[in-house]
C-alpha positions in Angstrom: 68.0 137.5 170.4 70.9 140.1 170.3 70.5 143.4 171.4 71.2 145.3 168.4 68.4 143.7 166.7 65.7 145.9 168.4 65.2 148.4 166.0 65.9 145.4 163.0 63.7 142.4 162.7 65.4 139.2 162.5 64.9 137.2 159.4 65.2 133.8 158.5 67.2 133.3 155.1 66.4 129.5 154.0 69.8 127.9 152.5 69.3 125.0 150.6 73.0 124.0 150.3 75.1 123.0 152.8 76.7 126.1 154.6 78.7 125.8 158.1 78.9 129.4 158.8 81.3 129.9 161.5 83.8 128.0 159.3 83.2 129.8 156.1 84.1 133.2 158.3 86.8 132.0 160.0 89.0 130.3 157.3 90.8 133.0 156.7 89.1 134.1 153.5 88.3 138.1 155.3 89.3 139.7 157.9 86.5 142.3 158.9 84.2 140.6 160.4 83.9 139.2 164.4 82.1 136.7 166.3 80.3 137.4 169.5 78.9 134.1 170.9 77.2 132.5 167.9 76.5 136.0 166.0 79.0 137.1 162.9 79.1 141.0 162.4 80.3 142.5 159.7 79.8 144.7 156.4 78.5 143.8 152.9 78.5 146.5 150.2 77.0 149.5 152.4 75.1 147.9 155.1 76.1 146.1 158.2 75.1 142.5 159.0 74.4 140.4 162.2 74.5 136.4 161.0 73.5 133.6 163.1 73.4 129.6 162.0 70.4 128.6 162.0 68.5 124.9 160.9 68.0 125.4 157.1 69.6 128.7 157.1 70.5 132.0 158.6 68.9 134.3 161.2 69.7 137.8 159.7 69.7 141.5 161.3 70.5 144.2 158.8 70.5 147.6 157.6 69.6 146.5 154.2 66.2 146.1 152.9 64.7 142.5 153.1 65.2 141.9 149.2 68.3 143.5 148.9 69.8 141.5 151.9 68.6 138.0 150.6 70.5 139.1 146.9 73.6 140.1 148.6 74.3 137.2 151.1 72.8 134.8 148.6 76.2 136.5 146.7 78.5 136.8 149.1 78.1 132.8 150.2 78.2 132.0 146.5 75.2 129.8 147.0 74.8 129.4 143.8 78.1 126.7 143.9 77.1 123.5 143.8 79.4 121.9 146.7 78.1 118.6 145.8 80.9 118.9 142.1 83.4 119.8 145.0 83.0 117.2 147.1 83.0 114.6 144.4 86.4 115.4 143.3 87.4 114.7 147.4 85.3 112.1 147.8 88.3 109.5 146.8 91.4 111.4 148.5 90.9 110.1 152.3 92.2 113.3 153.9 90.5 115.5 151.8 87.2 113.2 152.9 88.0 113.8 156.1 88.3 117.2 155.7 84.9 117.5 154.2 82.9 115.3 157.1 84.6 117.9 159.5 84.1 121.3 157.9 81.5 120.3 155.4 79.4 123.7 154.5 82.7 125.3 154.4 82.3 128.1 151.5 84.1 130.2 149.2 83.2 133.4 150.0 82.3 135.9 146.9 84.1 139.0 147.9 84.0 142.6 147.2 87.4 142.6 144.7 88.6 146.1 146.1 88.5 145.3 149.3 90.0 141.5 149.2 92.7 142.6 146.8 93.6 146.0 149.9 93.0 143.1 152.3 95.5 140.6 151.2 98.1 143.4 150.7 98.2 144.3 154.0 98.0 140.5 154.8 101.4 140.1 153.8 103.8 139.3 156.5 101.5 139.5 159.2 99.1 137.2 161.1 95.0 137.3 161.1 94.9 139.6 164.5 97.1 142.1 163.2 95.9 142.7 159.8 92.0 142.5 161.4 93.6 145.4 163.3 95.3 147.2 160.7 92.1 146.6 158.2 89.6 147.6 161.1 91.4 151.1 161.4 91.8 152.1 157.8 87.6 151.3 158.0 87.1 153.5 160.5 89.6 156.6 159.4 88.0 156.6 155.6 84.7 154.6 155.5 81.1 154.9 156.2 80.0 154.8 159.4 77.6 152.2 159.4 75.0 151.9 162.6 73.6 148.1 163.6 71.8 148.6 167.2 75.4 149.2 169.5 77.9 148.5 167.3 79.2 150.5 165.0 80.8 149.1 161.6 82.6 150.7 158.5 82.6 150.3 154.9 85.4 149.6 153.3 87.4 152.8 151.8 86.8 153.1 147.7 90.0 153.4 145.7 89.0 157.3 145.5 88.7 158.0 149.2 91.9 155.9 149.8 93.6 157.9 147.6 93.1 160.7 149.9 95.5 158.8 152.4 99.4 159.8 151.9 101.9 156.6 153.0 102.8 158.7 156.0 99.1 159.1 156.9 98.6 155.2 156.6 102.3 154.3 158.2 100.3 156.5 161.3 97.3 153.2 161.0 100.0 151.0 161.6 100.7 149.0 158.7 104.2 148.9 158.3 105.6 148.8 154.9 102.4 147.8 153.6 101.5 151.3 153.3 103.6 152.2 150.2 102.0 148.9 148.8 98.1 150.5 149.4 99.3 153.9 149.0 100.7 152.8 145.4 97.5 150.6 145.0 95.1 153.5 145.8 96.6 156.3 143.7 96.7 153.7 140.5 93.0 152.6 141.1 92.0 156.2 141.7 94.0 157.4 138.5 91.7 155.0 136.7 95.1 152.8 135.7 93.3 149.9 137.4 90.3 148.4 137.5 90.0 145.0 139.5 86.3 144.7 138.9 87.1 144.0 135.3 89.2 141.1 136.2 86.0 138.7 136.3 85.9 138.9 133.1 89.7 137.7 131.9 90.9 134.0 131.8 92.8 133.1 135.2 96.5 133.7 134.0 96.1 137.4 132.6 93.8 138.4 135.7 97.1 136.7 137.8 99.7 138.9 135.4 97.9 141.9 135.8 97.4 141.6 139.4 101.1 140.4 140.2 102.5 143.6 138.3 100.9 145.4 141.9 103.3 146.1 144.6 103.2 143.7 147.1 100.9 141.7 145.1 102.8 138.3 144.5 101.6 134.9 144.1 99.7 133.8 147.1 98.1 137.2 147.6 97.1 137.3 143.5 95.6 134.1 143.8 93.9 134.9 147.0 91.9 137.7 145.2 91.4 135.9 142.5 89.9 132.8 144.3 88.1 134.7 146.8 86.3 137.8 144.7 87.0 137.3 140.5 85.4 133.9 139.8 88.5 131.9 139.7 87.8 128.8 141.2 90.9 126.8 140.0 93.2 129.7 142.0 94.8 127.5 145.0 96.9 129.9 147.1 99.8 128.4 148.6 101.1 129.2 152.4 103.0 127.4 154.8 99.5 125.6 155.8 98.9 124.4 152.1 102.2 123.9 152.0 102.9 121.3 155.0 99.6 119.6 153.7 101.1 119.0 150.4 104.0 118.3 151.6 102.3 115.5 154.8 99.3 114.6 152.2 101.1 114.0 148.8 104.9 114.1 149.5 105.4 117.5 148.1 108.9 119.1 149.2 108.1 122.5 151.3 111.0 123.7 149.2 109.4 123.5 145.5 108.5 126.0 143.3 105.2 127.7 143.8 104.5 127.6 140.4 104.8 123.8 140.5 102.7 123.3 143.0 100.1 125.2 141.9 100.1 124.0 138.4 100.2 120.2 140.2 97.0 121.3 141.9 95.4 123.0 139.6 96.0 120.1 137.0 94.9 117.0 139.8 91.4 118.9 140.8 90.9 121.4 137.9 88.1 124.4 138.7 87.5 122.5 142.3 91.2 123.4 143.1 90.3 126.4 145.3 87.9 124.3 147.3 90.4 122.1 148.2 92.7 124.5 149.0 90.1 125.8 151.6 89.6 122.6 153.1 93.4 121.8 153.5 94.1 124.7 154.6 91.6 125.0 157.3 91.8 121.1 158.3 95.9 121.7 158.6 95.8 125.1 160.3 93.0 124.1 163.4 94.3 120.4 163.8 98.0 120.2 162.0 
């Protein structure tokens, strides 16, 4: 039992399909939450979370109430996806097969779309340690402190408060150029010019143009947030991982358009496109 679980009773959330945790939030879908032996910490909404596998499920610590929690991480593991569709259309493909014996109960992750779209920005042209970093002290200069036992967490800035932040003040948090980028980002969503929430609702390709008409918003980052917080299942963003897969897998050339590729994937596995795309990219990234 962790220590900051005193004061919070540990729950057990029953998960009737399959989810490996410690895969799901470590496949480079977010960027705010760590692992301490086999616990996840991290922030949904406005309360803090403590996650642990469990047989069947989850054992849970939070500041949420007991109902609240369940809806919320019920959302965020998007356990209302049917892997079984998923794993059908890899079922033939023997490296995709593989893929899914190794990592199978790897998950898309329902994201907030604020903070995945701020996330991805600052992802840009960096690595996972760096933009944890860079996202972990923009959380803790304009969040919510949010108290689970001994740690401490953050909530994630809202376009408002982030507006507050001038480029200088966020060149000062150390993210590079990316501050003009979130800076830009901020004052637009603040100004009521943008609403990402909203994008749920519009077909893939005008969620992508409005998104890509951010700065520092280009393909793989647009279809990052659309994959991982508006609904868009067939998004399948491309990085070197995805594509030396593509390229080891199904002959691809590393030097072809984006566009191409994309489309290729997108037309070969249709709405189960982004799970692939998960499963490539974590099978190619951990063991090339």
């Amino acid at each position: 039992m962790v220590e900051e679980a005193v004061k919070r009773e540990i729950a057990f959330l029953p998960v009737e399909q399959p989810l490996n945790l410690r895969a799901t939030m470590e496949s480079g879908q977010l960027f705010r939450w760590s692992r301490e032996g086999e616990w996840h910490r991290g922030v949904i909404g406005e309360h803090g979370y403590a996650l642990r596998q469990a047989e069947d499920g989850l054992l849970v610590s939070t500041t949420a109430a007991g109902s609240e929690a369940e809806s919320a991480l019920r959302r965020f593991f998007r356990l209302d996806d049917d892997l079984s569709a998923a794993y059908e259309a890899m079922a033939g493909d023997e490296k995709l097969a593989e893929a899914v014996s190794r990592w199978r109960g790897l998950r898309i992750l329902r994201q907030d779309p604020w903070e995945c779209l701020i996330s991805f920005v600052c992802s840009s042209v960096s690595n996972i340690p760096r933009i944890s970093r860079n996202l972990k002290t923009l959380a803790q200069a304009y969040g919510r402190p949010v108290s689970l036992g001994h740690d401490t967490l953050y909530t994630f800035p809202r376009p408002d408060r982030l507006a507050q932040a001038s480029e200088e003040d966020l060149l000062k948090l150390g993210l590079g150029f990316r501050a003009r980028y979130v800076a830009r980002i901020a004052d637009r969503a603040a100004g009521g010019l943008l609403d990402v929430d909203a994008l749920r609702a519009a077909a893939y390709e005008d969620a992508k143009s409005v998104l890509m008409e951010l700065p520092g918003v280009g393909n793989k980052v647009a279809d990052c947030v659309l994959l991982f917080s508006l609904e868009k299942p067939e998004g399948f963003p491309i990085d070197r991982w995805i594509l030396r897969g593509l390229a080891d897998w199904y002959g691809h050339s590393e030097k072809s358009r984006y566009a191409d590729l994309a489309a290729w994937a997108q037309g070969k596995w249709g709405r189960n496109a982004g799970y692939v795309q998960q499963y490539m990219y974590h099978q190619k990234r951990l063991l090339g």
